[in-house]
One Martini backbone bead per residue (centre of mass of N, CA, C, O) as a GRO file, in nm:
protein
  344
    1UNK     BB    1   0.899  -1.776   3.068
    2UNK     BB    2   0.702  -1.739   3.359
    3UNK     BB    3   0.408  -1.912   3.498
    4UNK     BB    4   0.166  -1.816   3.753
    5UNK     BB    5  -0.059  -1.853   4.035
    6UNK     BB    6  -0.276  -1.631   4.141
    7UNK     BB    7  -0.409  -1.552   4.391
    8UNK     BB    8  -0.568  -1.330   4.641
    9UNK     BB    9  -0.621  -1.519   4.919
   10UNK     BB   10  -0.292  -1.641   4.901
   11UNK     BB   11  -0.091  -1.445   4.769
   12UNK     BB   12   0.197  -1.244   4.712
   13UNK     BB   13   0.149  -0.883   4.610
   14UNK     BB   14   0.438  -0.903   4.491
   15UNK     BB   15   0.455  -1.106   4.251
   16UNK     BB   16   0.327  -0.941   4.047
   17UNK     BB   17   0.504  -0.798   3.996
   18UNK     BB   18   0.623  -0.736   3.666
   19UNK     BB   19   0.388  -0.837   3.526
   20UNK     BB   20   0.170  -1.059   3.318
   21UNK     BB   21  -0.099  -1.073   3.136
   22UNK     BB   22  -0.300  -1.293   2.913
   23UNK     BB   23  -0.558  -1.161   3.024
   24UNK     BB   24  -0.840  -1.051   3.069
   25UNK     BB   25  -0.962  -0.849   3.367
   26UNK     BB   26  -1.254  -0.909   3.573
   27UNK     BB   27  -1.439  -0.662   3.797
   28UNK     BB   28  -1.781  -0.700   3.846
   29UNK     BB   29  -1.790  -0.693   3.475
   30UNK     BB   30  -1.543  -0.569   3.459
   31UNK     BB   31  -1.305  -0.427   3.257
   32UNK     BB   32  -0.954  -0.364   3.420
   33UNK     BB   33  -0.756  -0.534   3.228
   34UNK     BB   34  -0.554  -0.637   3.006
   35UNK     BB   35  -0.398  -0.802   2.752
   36UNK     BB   36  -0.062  -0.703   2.865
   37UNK     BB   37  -0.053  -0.631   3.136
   38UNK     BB   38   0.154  -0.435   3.361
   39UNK     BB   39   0.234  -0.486   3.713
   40UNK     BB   40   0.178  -0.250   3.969
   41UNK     BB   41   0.124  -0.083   4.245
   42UNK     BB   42  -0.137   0.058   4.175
   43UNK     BB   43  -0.279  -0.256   4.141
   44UNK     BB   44  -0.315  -0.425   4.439
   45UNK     BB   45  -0.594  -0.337   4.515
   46UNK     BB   46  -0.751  -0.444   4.229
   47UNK     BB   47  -0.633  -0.770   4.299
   48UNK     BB   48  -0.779  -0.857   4.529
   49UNK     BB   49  -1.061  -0.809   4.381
   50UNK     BB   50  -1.045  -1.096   4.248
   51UNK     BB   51  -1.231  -1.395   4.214
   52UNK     BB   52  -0.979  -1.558   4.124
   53UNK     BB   53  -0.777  -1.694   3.987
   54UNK     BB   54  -0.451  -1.630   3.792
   55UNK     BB   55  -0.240  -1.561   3.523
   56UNK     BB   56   0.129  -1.466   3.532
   57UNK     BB   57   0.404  -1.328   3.343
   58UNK     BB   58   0.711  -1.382   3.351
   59UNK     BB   59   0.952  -1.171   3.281
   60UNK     BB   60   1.280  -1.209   3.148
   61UNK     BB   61   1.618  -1.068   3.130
   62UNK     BB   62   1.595  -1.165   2.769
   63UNK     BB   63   1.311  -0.999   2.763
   64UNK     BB   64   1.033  -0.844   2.565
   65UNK     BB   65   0.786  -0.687   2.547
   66UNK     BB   66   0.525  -0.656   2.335
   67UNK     BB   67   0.516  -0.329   2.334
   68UNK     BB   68   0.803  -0.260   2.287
   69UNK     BB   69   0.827  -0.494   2.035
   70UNK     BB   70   0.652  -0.339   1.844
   71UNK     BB   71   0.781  -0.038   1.860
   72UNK     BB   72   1.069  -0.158   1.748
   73UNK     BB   73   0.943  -0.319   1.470
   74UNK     BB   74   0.799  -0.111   1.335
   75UNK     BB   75   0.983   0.078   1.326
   76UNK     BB   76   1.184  -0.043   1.157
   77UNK     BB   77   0.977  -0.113   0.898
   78UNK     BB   78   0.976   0.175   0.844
   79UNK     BB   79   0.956   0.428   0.630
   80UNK     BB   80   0.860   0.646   0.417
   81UNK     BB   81   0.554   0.786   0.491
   82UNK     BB   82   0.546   0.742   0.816
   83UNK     BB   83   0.306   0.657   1.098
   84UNK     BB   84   0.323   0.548   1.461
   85UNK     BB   85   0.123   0.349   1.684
   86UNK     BB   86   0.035   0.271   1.933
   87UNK     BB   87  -0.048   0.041   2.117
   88UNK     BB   88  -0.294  -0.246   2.022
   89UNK     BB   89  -0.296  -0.531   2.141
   90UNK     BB   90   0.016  -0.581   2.059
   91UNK     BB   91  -0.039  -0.329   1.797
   92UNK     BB   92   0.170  -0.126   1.565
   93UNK     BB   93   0.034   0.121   1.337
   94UNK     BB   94   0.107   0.175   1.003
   95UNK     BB   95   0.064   0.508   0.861
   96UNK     BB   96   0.015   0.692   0.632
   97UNK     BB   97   0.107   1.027   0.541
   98UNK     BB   98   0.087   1.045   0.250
   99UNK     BB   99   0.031   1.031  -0.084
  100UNK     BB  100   0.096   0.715  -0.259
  101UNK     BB  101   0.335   0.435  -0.281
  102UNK     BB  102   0.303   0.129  -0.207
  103UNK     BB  103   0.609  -0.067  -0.079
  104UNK     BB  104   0.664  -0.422  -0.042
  105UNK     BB  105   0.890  -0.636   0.100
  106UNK     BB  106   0.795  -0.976   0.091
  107UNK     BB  107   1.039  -1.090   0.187
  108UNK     BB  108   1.082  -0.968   0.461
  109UNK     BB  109   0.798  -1.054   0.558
  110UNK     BB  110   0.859  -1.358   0.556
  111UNK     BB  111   1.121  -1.364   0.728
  112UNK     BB  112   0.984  -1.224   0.989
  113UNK     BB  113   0.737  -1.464   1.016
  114UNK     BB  114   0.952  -1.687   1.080
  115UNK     BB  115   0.991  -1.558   1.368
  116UNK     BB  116   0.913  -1.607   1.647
  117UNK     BB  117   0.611  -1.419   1.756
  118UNK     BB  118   0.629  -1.270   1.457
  119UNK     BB  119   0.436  -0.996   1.323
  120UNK     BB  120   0.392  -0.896   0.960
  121UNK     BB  121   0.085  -0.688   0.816
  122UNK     BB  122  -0.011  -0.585   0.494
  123UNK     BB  123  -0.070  -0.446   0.234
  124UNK     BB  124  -0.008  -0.466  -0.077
  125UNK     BB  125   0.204  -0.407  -0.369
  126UNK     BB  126   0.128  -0.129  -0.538
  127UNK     BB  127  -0.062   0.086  -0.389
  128UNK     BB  128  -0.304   0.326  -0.368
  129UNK     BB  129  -0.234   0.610  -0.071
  130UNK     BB  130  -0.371   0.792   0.189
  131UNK     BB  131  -0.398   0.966   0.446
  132UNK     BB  132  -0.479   0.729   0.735
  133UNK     BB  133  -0.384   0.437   0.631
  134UNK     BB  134  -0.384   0.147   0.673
  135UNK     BB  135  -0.078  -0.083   0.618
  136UNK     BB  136   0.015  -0.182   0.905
  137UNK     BB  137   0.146  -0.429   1.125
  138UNK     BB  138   0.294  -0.479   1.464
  139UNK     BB  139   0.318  -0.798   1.617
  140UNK     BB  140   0.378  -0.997   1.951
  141UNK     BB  141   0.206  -1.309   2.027
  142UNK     BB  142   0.354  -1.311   2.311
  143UNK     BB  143   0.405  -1.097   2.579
  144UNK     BB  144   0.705  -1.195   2.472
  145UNK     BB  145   1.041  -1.164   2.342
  146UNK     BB  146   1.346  -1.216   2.242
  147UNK     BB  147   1.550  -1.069   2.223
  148UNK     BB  148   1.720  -1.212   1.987
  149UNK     BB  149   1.496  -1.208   1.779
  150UNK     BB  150   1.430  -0.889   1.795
  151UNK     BB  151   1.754  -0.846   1.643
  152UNK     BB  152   1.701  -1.000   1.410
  153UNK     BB  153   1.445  -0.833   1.289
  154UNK     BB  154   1.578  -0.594   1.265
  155UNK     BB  155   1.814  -0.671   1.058
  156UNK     BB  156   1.623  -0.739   0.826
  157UNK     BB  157   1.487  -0.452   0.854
  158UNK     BB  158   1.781  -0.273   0.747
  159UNK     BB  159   1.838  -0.343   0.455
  160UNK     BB  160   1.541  -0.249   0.394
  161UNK     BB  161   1.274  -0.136   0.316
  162UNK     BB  162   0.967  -0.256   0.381
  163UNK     BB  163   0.774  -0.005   0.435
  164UNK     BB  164   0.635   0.243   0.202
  165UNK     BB  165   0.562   0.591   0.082
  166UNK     BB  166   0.568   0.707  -0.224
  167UNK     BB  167   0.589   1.001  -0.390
  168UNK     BB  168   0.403   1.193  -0.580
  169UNK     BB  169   0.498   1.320  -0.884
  170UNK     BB  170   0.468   1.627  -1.078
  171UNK     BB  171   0.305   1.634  -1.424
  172UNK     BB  172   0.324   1.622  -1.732
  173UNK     BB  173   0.002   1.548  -1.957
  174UNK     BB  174  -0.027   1.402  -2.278
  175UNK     BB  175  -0.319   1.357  -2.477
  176UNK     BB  176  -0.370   1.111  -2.728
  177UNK     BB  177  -0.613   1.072  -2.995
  178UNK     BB  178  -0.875   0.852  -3.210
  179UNK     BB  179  -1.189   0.842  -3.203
  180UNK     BB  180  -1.398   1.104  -3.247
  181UNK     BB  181  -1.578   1.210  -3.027
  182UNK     BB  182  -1.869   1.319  -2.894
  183UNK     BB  183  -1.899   1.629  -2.714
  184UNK     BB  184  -1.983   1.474  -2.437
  185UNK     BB  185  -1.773   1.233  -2.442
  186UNK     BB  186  -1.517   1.470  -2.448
  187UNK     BB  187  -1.581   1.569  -2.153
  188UNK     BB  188  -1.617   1.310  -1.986
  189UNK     BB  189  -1.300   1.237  -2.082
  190UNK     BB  190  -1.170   1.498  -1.976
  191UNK     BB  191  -1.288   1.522  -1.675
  192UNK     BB  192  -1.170   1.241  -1.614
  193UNK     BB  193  -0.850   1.314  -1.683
  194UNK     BB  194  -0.818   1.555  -1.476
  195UNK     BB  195  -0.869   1.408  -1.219
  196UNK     BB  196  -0.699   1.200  -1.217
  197UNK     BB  197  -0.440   1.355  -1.251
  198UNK     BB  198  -0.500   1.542  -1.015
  199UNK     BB  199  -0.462   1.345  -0.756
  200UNK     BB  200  -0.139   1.348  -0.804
  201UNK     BB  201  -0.058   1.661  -0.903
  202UNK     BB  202  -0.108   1.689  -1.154
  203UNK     BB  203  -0.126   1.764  -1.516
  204UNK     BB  204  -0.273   1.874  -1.805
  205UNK     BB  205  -0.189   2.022  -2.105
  206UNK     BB  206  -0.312   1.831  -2.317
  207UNK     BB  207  -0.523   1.778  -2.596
  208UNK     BB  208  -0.578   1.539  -2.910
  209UNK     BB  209  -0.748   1.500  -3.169
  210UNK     BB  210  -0.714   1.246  -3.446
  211UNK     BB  211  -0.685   1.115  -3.739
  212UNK     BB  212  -0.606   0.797  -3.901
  213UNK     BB  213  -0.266   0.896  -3.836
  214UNK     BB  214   0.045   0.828  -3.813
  215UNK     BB  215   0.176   1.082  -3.881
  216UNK     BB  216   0.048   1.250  -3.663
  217UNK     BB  217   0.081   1.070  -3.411
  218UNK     BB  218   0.352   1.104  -3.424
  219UNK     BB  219   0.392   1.387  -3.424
  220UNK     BB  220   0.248   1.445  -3.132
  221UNK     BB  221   0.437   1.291  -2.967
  222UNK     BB  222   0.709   1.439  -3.040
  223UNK     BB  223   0.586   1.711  -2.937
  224UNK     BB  224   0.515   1.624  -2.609
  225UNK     BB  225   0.815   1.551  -2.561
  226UNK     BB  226   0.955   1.836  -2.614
  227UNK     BB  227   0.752   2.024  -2.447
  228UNK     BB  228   0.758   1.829  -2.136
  229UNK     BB  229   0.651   1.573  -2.112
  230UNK     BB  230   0.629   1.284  -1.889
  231UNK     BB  231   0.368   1.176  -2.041
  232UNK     BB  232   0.172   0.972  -2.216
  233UNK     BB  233  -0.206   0.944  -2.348
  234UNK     BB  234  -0.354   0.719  -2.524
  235UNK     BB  235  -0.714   0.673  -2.748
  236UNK     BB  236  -0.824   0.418  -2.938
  237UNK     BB  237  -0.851   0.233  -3.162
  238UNK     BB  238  -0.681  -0.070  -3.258
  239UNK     BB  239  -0.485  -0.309  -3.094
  240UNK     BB  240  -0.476  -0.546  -3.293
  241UNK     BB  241  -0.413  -0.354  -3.555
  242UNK     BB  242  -0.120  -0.320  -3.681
  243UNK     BB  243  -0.281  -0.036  -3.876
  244UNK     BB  244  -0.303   0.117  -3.657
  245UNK     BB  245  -0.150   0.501  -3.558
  246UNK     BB  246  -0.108   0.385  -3.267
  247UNK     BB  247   0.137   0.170  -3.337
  248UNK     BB  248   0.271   0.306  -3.583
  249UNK     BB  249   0.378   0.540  -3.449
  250UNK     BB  250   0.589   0.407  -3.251
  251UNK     BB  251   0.759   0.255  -3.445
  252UNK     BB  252   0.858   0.544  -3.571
  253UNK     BB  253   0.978   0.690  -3.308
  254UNK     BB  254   1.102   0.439  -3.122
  255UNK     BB  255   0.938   0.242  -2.973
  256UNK     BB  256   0.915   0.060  -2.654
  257UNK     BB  257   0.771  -0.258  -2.568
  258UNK     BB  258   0.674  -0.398  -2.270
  259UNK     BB  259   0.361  -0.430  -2.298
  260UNK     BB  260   0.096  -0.645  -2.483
  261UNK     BB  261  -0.103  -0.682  -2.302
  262UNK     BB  262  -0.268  -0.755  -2.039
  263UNK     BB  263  -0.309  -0.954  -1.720
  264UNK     BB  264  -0.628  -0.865  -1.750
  265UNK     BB  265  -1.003  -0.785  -1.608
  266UNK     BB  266  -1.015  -0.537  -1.727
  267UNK     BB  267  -0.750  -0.468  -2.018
  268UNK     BB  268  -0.589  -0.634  -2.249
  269UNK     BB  269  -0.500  -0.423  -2.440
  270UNK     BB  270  -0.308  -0.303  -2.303
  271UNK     BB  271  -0.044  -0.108  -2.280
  272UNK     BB  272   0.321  -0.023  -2.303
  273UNK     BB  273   0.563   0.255  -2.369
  274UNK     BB  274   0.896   0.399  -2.470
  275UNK     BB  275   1.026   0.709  -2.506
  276UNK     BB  276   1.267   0.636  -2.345
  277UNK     BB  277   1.171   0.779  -2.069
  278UNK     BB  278   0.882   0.811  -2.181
  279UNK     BB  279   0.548   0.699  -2.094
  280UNK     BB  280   0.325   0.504  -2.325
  281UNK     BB  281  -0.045   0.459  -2.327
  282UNK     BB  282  -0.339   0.284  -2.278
  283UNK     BB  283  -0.667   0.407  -2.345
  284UNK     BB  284  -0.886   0.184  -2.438
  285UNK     BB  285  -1.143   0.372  -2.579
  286UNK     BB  286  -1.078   0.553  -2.337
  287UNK     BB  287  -1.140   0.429  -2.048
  288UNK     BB  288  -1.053   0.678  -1.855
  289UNK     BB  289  -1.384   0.706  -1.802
  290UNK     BB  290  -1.370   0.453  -1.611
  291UNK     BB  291  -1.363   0.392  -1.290
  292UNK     BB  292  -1.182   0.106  -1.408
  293UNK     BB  293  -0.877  -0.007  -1.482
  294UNK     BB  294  -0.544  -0.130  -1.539
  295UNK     BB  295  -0.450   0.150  -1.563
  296UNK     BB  296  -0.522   0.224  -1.259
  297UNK     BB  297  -0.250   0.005  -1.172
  298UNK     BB  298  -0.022   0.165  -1.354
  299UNK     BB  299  -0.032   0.512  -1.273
  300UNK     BB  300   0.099   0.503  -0.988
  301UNK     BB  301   0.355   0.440  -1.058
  302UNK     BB  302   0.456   0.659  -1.266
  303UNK     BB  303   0.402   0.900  -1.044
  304UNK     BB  304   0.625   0.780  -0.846
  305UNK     BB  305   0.880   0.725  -1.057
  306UNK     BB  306   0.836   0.398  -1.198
  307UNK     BB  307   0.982   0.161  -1.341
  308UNK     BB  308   0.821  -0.009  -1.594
  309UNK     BB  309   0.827  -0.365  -1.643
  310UNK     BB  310   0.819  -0.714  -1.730
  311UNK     BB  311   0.731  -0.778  -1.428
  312UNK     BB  312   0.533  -0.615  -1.353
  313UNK     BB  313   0.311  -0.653  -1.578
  314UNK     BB  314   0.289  -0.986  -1.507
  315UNK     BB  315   0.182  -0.955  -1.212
  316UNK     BB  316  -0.106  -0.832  -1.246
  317UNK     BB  317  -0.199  -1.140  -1.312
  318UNK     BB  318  -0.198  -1.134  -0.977
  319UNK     BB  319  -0.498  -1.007  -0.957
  320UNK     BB  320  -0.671  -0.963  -1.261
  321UNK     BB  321  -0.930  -0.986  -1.153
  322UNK     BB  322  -1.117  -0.677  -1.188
  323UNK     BB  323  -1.356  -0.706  -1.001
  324UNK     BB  324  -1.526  -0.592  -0.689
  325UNK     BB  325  -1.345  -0.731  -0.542
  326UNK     BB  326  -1.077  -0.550  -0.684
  327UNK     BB  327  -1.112  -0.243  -0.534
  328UNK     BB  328  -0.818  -0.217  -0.385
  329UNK     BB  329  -0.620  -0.164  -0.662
  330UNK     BB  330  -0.776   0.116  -0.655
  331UNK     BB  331  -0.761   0.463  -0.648
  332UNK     BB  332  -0.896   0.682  -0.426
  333UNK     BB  333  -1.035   0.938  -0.583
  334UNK     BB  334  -1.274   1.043  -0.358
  335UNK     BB  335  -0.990   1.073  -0.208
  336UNK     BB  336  -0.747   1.203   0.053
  337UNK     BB  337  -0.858   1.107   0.315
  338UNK     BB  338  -0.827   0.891   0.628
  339UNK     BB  339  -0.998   0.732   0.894
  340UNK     BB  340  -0.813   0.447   1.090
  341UNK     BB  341  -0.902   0.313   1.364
  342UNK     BB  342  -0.815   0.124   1.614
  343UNK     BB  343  -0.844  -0.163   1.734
  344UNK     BB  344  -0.981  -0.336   2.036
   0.00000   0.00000   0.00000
C-alpha cells in the first residue's frame, strides 16, 4: 500500500481516484465517508469540499481491498447452516441460518488469525443457536490484505468447515425416574422436560416413575430402547451410592459410561452413558426442571447427533463454573429466533 497526503487546495482530485481513506471524512460537521472507502468520480466534488488535507491509500495490483477481502474470507470459513452479511467497516458477520449446534474449528480459527491482517472471531464451540444469532465475523485489519495472504487463508479455510451450524435432528426421548415425586412437581418436571425436549424438534414418547428397584428400571430402560427410543433420560436416586437402582441397572443392561461426574457446578453428579448407540444420562434429582444445569451443555450435542466421547465430557470443565456469567453456554429455550443488527 502506498499513502498520499491529498490537500484539496493543492492536490489533483484525479490523484484521489481508486483510493481509499483510513479514517471517517467529515464535512462540515457531518460525516461524508466512512473508513474505508473508495474513492469514485462520483466523490470528487465533495472532495473539494474537505476543510483540511487528508490521507488516503493507494491499493497496489497485488493487494485487495478490505471488503471484498473480507466477504472472501467470511464464504470461506462458512460451513452448512450459515448466512452472510455484507461488510459493515471492513466486517463481514456470519448469522446462523437455522436452530442448531455451532461447531467451531478453534485450530483452523488460530491459524488464520496467525495471518497478517486477518482476523476472525467466533461465538464458542459446541453452544446451542437460534436463527438470526450472529456467530462470527471475518475482518481484515487494514484497508487491503496482500493478495498472497487471502489466498493463504482461503486454502486453510478449504480444509474443513471452520464455522457451521449442525441441524437438530428429531428424536424420541423416553424419561425414567426413581424420585417419586409428588403431583405438583411430577407435573412441574413434566412440563419442563417436554418444552426442553420440544424446542429441539424433538418428542418425549413416555415418562416412567418406578420404585427403587434396579430390575424394574434395568426393564424399562431396555424396554425404551427395544421401542426405538434415541435418548433415555433418567433422574432420581444418588449417583454416589454404588447400589442406587439406575447405576445397577446399567450395568445389568451392559452400558458403558463415558463420564461419572461431570467436571463443572452444578451438575457434578451428571454422568453420561450408552447402551450401544442410544445415549443415557442424568438428570440427577430430576434437575432438568432447573433453568439451567451441566445436562444442558451436553443436550443440545445429543440432539445433533454428536457422539459425546470423555475428551467432550473432559473440556466441558474450561468454563464450567456456570453461575450467572456462564449463562450463554445454555440453550435459549425461550428463544426461537433473534434478530443482531450489525454495529455501525
Amino acid at each position: 500500500m502506498k499513502a498520499i497526503v491529498f490537500d484539496p487546495a493543492t492536490s489533483d482530485p484525479q490523484a484521489a481516484l481508486g483510493g481509499v481513506t483510513p479514517d471517517d471524512i467529515r464535512i462540515g460537521g457531518k460525516r461524508r465517508f466512512r473508513k474505508g472507502h473508495r474513492f469514485t468520480a462520483d466523490d470528487l466534488a465533495d472532495l473539494a469540499r474537505v476543510e483540511h488535507p487528508i490521507h488516503i491509500i493507494l491499493i497496489e495490483p497485488d493487494e485487495i481491498h478490505e471488503d471484498d477481502a473480507a466477504i472472501a474470507l467470511a464464504e470461506a470459513i462458512a460451513g452448512q447452516g450459515i448466512e452472510r452479511r455484507n461488510p459493515v467497516q471492513s466486517r463481514a458477520n456470519l448469522i446462523a441460518a437455522r436452530k442448531g449446534l455451532l461447531r467451531v474449528d478453534r485450530d483452523a480459527v488460530i491459524a488464520l488469525n496467525r495471518l497478517a491482517g486477518i482476523s476472525v472471531f467466533t461465538l464458542l464451540d459446541g453452544l446451542a443457536v437460534v436463527p438470526g444469532k450472529n456467530i462470527a465475523g471475518a475482518k481484515i485489519s487494514p484497508v487491503a490484505v496482500q493478495k498472497a495472504v487471502l489466498d493463504e487463508a482461503l486454502a486453510i479455510a478449504a480444509r474443513n468447515p471452520v464455522v457451521e451450524v449442525k441441524p437438530f435432528t428429531p428424536k424420541r426421548v423416553s424419561v425414567v425416574t426413581t424420585e417419586g415425586l409428588g403431583e405438583k412437581v411430577w407435573d412441574r418436571f413434566r412440563a419442563s422436560v417436554e418444552q426442553k425436549i420440544g424446542w429441539y424438534g424433538s418428542s418425549v414418547t413416555e415418562f416412567r416413575d418406578l420404585l427403587d428397584d434396579p430390575d424394574r428400571v434395568a426393564e424399562a430402560i431396555t424396554e425404551a430402547i427395544d421401542d426405538g427410543a434415541d435418548v433415555v433420560l433418567t433422574g432420581g436416586g444418588n449417583a454416589l451410592d454404588p447400589l442406587d437402582p439406575t447405576i445397577r441397572a446399567l450395568g445389568d443392561i451392559g452400558a458403558e459410561f463415558v463420564k461419572f461426574g461431570a467436571p463443572a457446578h452444578p451438575g457434578s453428579m451428571f454422568w453420561l452413558a450408552y447402551k450401544g448407540s442410544t445415549p443415557i444420562f442424568s438428570l440427577a434429582s430430576c434437575s432438568l426442571y432447573s433453568r439451567s444445569t451441566v445436562a444442558d451443555v451436553v443436550l443440545p450435542w445429543i440432539m445433533a447427533d454428536e457422539q459425546v466421547e470423555l475428551d467432550d465430557m473432559a473440556g466441558i470443565g474450561y468454563g464450567g463454573l456456570l453461575d450467572r456469567d456462564m449463562s450463554f453456554r445454555f440453550p435459549p429455550y425461550d428463544a426461537a429466533e433473534v434478530h443482531e443488527p450489525d454495529e455501525e
